[in-house]
C-alpha positions in Angstrom: 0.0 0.0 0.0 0.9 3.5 -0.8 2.6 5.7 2.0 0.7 9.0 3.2 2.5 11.9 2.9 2.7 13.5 6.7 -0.1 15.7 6.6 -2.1 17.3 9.7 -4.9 17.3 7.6 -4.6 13.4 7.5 -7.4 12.8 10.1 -5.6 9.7 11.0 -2.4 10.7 11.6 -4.0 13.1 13.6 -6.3 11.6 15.8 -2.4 8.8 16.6 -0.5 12.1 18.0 -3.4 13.2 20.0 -3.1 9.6 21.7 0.3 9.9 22.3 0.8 13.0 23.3 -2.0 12.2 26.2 0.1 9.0 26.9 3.4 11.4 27.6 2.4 14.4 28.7 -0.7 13.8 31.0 0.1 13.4 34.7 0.7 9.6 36.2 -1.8 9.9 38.3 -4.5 9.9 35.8 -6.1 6.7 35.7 -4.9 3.9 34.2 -8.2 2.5 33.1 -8.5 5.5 31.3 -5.6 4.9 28.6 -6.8 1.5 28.2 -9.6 2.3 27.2 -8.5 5.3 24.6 -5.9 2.4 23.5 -8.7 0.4 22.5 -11.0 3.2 20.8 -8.2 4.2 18.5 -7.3 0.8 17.6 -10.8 0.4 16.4 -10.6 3.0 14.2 -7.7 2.5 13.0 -8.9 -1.1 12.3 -11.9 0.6 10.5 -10.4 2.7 8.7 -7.9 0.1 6.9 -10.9 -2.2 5.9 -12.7 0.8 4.3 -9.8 1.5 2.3 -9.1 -1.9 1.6 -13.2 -2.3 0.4 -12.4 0.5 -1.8 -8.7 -0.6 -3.6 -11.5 -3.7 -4.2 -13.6 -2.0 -5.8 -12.2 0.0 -8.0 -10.3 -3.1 -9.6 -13.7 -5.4 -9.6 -15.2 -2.1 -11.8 -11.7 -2.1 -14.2 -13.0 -5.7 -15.3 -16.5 -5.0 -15.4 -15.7 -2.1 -17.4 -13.4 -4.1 -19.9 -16.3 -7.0 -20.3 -18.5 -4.3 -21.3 -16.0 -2.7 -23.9 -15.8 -6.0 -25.1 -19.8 -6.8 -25.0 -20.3 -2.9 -26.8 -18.2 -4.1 -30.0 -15.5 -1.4 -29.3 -12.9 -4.0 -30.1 -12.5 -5.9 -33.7 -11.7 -9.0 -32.1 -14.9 -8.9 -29.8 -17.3 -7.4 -32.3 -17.0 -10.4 -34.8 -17.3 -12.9 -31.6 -20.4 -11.4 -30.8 -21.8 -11.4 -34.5 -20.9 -14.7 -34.9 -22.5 -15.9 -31.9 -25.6 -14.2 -33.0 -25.7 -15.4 -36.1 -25.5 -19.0 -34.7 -28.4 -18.4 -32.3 -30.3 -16.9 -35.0 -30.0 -20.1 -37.4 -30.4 -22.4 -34.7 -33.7 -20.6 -33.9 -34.3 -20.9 -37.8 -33.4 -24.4 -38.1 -35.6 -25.4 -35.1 -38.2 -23.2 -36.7 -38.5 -25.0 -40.0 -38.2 -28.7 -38.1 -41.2 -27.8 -36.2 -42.6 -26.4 -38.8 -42.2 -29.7 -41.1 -43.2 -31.5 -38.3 -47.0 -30.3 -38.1 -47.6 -29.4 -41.7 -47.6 -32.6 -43.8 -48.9 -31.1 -47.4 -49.3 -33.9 -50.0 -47.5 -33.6 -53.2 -50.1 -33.4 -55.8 -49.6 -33.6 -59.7 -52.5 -32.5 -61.7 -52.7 -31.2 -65.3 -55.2 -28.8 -66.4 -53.8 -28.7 -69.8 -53.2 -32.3 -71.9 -54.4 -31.4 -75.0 -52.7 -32.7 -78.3 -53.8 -31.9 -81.8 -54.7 -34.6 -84.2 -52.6 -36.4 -86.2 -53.7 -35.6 -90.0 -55.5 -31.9 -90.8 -59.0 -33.1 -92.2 -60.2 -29.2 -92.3 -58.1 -26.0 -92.1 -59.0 -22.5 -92.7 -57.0 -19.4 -91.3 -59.1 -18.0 -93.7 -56.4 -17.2 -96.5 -54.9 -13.6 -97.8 -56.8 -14.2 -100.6 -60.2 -14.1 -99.3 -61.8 -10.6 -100.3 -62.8 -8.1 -97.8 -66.7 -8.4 -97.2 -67.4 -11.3 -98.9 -68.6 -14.5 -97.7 -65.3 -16.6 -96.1 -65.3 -19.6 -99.3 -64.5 -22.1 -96.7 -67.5 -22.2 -95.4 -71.4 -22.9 -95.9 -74.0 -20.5 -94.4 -76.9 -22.5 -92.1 -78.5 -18.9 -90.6 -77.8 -15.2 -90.6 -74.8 -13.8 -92.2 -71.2 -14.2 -92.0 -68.3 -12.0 -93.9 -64.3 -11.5 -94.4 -63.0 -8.4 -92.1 -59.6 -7.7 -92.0 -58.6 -7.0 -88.1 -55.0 -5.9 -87.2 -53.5 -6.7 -91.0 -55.8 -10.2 -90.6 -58.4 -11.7 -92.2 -60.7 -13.1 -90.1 -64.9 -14.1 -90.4 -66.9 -12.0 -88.9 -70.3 -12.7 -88.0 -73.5 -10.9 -88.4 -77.2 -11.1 -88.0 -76.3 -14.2 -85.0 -74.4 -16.2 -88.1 -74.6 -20.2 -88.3 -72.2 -21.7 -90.4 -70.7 -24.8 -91.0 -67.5 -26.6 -93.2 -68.2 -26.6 -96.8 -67.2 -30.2 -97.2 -67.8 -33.1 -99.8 -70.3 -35.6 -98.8 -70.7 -33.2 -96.0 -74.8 -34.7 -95.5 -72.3 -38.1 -93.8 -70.6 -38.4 -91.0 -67.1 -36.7 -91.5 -65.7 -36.7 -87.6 -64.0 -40.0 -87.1 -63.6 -41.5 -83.6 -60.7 -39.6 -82.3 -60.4 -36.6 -83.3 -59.4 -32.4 -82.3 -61.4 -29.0 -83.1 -59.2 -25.4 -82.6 -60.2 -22.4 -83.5 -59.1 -18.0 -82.2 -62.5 -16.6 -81.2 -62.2 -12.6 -80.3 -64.3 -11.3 -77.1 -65.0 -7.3 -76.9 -64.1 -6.4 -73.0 -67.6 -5.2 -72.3 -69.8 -7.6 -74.1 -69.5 -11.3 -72.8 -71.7 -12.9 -75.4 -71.3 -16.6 -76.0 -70.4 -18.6 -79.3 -71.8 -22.2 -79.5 -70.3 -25.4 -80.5 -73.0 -28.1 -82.1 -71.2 -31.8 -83.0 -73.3 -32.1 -86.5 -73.7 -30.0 -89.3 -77.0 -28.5 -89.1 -77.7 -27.3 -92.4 -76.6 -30.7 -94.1 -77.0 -33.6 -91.9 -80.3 -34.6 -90.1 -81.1 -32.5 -87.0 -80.4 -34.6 -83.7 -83.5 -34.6 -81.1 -82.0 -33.0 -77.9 -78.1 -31.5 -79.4 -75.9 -31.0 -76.9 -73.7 -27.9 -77.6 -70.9 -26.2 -75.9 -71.0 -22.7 -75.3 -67.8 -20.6 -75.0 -67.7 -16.9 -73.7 -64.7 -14.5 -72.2 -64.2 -16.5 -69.3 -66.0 -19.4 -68.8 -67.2 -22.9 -71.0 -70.0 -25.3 -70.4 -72.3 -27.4 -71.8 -76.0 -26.6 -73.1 -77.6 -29.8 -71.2 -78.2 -30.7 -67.6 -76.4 -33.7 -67.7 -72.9 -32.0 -67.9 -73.1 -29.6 -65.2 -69.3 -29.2 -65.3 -69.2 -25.1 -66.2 -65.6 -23.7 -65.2 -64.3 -20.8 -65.8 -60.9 -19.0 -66.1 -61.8 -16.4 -63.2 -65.0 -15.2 -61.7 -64.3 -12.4 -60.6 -61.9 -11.2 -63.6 -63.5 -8.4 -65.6 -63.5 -9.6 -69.4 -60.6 -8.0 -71.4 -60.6 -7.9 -75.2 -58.7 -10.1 -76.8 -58.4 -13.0 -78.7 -58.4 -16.8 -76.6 -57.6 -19.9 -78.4 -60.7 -22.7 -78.2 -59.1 -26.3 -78.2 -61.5 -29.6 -78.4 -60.7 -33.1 -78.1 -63.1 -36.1 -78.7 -61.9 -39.3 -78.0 -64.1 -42.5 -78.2 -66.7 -41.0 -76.4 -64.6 -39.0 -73.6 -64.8 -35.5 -74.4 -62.5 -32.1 -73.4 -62.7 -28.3 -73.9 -60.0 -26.3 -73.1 -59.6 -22.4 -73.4 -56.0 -21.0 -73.8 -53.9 -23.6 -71.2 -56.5 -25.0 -69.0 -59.0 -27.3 -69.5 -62.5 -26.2 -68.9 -64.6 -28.9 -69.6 -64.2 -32.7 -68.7 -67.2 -35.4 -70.0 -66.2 -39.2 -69.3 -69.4 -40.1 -71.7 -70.6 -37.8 -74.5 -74.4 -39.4 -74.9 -73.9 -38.5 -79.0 -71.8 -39.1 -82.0 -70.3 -36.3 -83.3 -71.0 -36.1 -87.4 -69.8 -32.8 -88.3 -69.4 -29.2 -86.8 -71.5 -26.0 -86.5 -70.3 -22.4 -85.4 -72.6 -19.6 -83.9 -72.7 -16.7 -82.4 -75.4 -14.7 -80.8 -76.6 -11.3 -82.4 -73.8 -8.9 -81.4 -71.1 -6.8 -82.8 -67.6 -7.5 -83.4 -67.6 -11.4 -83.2 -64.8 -12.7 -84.8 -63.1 -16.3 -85.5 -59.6 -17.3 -87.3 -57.1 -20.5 -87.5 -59.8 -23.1 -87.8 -58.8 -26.7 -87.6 -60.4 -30.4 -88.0 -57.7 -33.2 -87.2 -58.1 -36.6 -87.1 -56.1 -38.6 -84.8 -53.7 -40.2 -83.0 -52.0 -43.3 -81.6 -49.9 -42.4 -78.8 -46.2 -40.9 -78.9 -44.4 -44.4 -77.8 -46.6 -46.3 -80.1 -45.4 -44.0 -83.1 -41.5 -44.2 -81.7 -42.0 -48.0 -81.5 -43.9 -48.5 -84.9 -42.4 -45.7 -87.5 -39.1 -44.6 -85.4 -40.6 -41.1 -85.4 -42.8 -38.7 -84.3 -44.6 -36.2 -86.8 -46.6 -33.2 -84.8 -48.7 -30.4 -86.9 -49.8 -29.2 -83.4 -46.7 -27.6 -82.8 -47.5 -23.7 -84.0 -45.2 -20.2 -84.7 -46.6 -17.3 -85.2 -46.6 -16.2 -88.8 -43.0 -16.4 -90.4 -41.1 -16.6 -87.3 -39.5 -19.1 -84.8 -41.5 -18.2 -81.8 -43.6 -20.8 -80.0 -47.5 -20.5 -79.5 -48.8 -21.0 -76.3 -50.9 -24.6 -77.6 -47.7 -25.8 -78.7 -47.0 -26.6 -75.2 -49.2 -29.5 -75.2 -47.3 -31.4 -77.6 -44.3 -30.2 -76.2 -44.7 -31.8 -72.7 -45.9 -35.1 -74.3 -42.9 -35.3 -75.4 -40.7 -34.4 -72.4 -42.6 -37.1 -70.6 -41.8 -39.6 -72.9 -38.3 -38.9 -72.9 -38.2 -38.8 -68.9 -39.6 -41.8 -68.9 -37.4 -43.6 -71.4 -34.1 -42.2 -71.1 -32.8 -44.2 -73.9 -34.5 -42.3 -76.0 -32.9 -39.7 -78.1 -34.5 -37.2 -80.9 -33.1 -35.6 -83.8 -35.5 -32.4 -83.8 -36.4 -31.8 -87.8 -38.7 -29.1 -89.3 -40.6 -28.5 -92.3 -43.2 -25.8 -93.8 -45.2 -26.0 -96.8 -44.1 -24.3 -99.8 -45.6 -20.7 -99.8 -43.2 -18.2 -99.7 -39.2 -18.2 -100.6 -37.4 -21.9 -100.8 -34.6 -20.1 -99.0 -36.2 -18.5 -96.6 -38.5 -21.7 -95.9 -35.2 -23.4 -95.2 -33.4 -20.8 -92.8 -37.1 -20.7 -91.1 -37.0 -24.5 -90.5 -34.1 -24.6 -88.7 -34.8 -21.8 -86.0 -37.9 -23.0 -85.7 -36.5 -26.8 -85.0 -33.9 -25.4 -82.7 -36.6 -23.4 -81.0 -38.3 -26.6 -80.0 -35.1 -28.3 -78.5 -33.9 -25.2 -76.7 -37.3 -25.4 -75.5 -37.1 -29.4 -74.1 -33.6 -28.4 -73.1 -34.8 -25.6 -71.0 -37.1 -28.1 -69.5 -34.6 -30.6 -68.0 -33.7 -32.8 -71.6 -30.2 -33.0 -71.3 -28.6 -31.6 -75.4 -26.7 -34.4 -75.5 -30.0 -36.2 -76.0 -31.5 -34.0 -79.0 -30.4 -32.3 -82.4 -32.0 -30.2 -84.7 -31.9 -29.3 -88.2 -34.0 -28.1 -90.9 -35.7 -29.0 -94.4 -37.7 -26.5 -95.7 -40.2 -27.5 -98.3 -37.9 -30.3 -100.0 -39.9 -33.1 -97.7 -43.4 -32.4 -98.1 -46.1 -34.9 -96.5 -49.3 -33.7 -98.7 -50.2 -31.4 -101.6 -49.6 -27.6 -101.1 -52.5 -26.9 -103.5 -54.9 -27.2 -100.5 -55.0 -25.7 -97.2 -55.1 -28.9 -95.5 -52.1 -30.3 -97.2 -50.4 -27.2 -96.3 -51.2 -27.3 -93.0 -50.0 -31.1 -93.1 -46.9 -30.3 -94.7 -46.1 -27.6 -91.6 -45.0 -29.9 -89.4 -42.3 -30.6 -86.4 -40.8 -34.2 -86.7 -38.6 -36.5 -83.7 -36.6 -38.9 -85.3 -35.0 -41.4 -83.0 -31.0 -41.8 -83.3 
């Protein structure tokens, strides 16, 4: 401990020279009991006083390490700031890791796989009508036969399209169109325009009502801006895109697939309508539209079709698809393409020793150069596109052909649309 510097002002130092001067100078006779008693008072304080001192030497150094823990604890130094991160960061994804196992632990979601969108065009185009850029502007579309009301060519957006008036009928003007021309299996597409504030309906009969005998009790389908259904009881199952969407204008894309009696509507990517057992036999088609304004239909199609992918792969070694669609002299996929598109990805995950050589063709309107150079992006379109998908590109090729491999006669709509065509070729 520190020496005092001799100080009166010490109040110890002083209070130890009062004593003794007593002790020296005080007469003898005094009593002794007296000094004995001093003796023992100033040793108490003295006592006192050292153990109050002492408490405080103790203190002070007990708050030097609190105050360096709390330095530390602030962050003042590097070394103790990253401790402390660290540490909080590991708390933190503890508390997250515990989080998401309890979590897990009481929400057991099934994994559910469910496709609203499966359709695949037919196999050979038994009908096809865009209409053509040949058709004359207010004149009856030549394609077609009129069963009621009126029907023209409009040109909408640089496109010729039918427009119908006077809640138009009409039906495929067909050979030997009074028989039955729908075989078993087969597809219906068509682009039907909806004005944003007027949801009026078009209707779908299976028979041709102007040339075949009428059917007691028809059973139509009804499209509008947002929903499909049928006209009888029996098929209650009416869906629709969105209820509570407001109707935009625009043009949707109307697929229909028949197969042996099982019957499905779609309307752009998802699948509105879902019969098991269609209680008719489809003979032929009728289009209608109620009495409104701007009603408008393009890109109609009649396919017949189709054995199944693997059954083609097996049998012929390849695949040919017409459902796979660009717009208008350019490589960019449709939106319907996709359902060819993931029939084929399945396959392929499902057999991965299969491997495609991705070939195009058009028909032959337009420049043989250009039909080439077109055939080839459009091919390597479509395997970029199964490549994007998970198909590993060591698994597909493409290439092109242009017109040089036609399928059917170009002098025919139908052909044409035949000849336009996407092809897998196993290697």
């Amino acid at each position: 401990m520190k020496k005092q510097p001799f100080n009166f002002k010490t109040p110890i130092l002083f209070k130890l020279l009062i004593i003794f001067s007593v002790f020296f100078f005080i007469p003898q006779n005094i009593d002794a009991q007296f000094f004995k008693k001093l003796a023992k008072h100033a040793k108490e304080k003295i006592n006192k006083e050292a153990e109050k001192r002492s408490e405080k030497r103790l203190d002070k150094s007990i708050d030097k390490k609190f105050d360096k823990a709390e330095e530390g604890l602030d962050g003042k130094g590097k070394k103790n700031k990253k401790e402390v991160n660290n540490t909080n960061q590991d708390v933190k994804q503890k508390a997250n890791s515990t989080n998401a196992n309890e979590t897990n632990k009481t929400i057991n979601k099934p994994t559910v796989v469910w496709s609203k969108f499966d359709f695949v065009p037919g196999d050979t185009v038994i009908f096809e009508d865009s209409p053509s850029v040949d058709e004359e502007n207010g004149e009856f579309p030549s394609r077609w036969d009129l069963a009621k009301g009126n029907a023209e060519i409009a040109n909408v957006d640089g496109e010729n399209v039918i427009m119908f008036l006077q809640g138009g009928s009409i039906v495929p003007y067909l050979k030997n169109s009074n028989k039955d021309y729908l075989p078993e299996i087969f597809t219906i597409e068509f682009d039907v325009y909806f004005k944003e504030e007027n949801p009026y309906r078009y209707w779908l009969s299976f028979y041709d009502n102007k040339n075949q005998s009428s059917v007691t009790g028809d059973i139509e389908i009804y499209v509008n801006g947002l929903e499909m259904g049928s006209s009888n009881k029996r098929y209650p199952g009416t869906e629709s895109l969105n209820w509570n969407t407001n109707h935009e204008g625009k043009w949707r894309h109307i697929s229909v697939a028949f197969t042996k009696g099982k019957l499905k509507a779609y309307m752009n990517e998802t699948r509105l309508i879902n019969i098991p057992h269609f209680e008719r036999n489809p003979t032929g088609l009728t289009i209608r539209a109620e009495n409104n304004p701007e009603k408008y239909i393009k890109n109609i199609r009649i396919a017949k079709g189709g054995v199944k992918y693997y059954d083609r792969v097996l049998t012929d070694g390849k695949i040919i698809v017409n459902g796979i669609k660009f717009d208008v002299n350019k490589a960019t996929l449709k939106p319907e393409s996709m359902g060819p598109i993931n029939k084929i990805y399945e396959l392929m995950q499902k057999d991965q020793s299969l491997n495609f050589s991705v070939e195009g063709h058009t028909d032959s309107d337009g420049d043989e150069a250009h039909n080439q150079t077109l055939s080839e992006a459009r091919a390597k379109t479509v395997m970029q596109k199964l490549n994007s998908m998970g198909i590993d590109a060591s698994r597909l090729k493409s290439k092109g052909f242009g017109e040089s491999k036609p399928l059917d006669s170009n002098n025919t709509p139908e052909g044409k649309a035949n000849n336009r065509r996407v092809e897998f070729v196993k290697f």
